[in-house]
N, C-alpha and C positions, 0 to 999 in steps of 0.2 A: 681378153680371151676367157681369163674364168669367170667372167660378171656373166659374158654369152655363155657362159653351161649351167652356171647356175640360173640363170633364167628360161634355159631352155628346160632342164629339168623340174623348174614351178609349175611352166604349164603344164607337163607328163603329171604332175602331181593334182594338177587343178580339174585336169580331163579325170584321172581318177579318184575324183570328191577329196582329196585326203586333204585339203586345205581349208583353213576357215577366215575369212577376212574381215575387216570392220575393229575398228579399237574397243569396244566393249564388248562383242564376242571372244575376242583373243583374248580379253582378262579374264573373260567368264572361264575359257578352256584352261589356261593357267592355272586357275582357282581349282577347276574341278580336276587335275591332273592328268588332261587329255592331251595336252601340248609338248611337244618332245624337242620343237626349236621355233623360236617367232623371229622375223626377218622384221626389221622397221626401216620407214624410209626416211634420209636423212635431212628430206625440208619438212618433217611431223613439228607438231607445235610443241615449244618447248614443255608443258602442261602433259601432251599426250605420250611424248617420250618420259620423261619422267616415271609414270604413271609406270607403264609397260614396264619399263627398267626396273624398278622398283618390286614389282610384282614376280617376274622372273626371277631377281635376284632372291629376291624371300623363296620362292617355291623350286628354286634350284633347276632353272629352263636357261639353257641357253637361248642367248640370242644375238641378233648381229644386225648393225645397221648398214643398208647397202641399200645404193639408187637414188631415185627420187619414186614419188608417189604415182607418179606414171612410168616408171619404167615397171612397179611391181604389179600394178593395174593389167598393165599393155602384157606381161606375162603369164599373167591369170585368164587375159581374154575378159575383163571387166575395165570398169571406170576408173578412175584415180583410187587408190588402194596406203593408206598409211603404215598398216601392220597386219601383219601372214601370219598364221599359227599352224605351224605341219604337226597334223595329227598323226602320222605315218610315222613308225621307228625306221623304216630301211629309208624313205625320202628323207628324213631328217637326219640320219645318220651319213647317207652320200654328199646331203647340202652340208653338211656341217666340214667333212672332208675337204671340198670344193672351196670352200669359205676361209678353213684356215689352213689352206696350201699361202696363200698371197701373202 
């Protein structure tokens, strides 16, 4: 039940641009301090989790691994999808709620 609202609130997030997808743009927003919480999904290669992981944990971003790479895809209204970056403080601060209710 909370997996369905937090992905129902990706797409509300995705209809209004606040999201950025793609594993080297989400490090790029990390990097640049644009990113406020990155969502990974949990068949990502071990290589690309790492990576993310890493990056976050340096630049103080939360993040959370949930789904698979089609459930975050099929949420956004795009193709298979590894890693989210909500550039949005009130999306990422509702998804972050959502997240760690469970």
């Amino acid at each position: 039940m909370i997996n369905q609202a937090v992905f129902n609130l990706l797409g509300i997030a995705a209809r209004a641009r606040k999201i950025i997808s793609g594993e080297e743009l989400v490090v790029k927003e990390v990097r640049n301090g644009n990113a406020k919480l990155v969502l990974l999904a949990n068949d990502a290669s071990k290589n690309s989790s790492k990576k993310i992981q890493d990056k976050c944990t340096y630049y103080n971003v939360e993040y959370h691994v949930i789904g698979d790479r089609y459930d975050l895809g099929h949420a956004t209204g795009k193709e298979a999808r590894v890693a989210l970056a909500i550039t949005d403080k009130g999306f990422a601060s509702k998804l972050s709620s959502l997240l760690n209710e469970k």
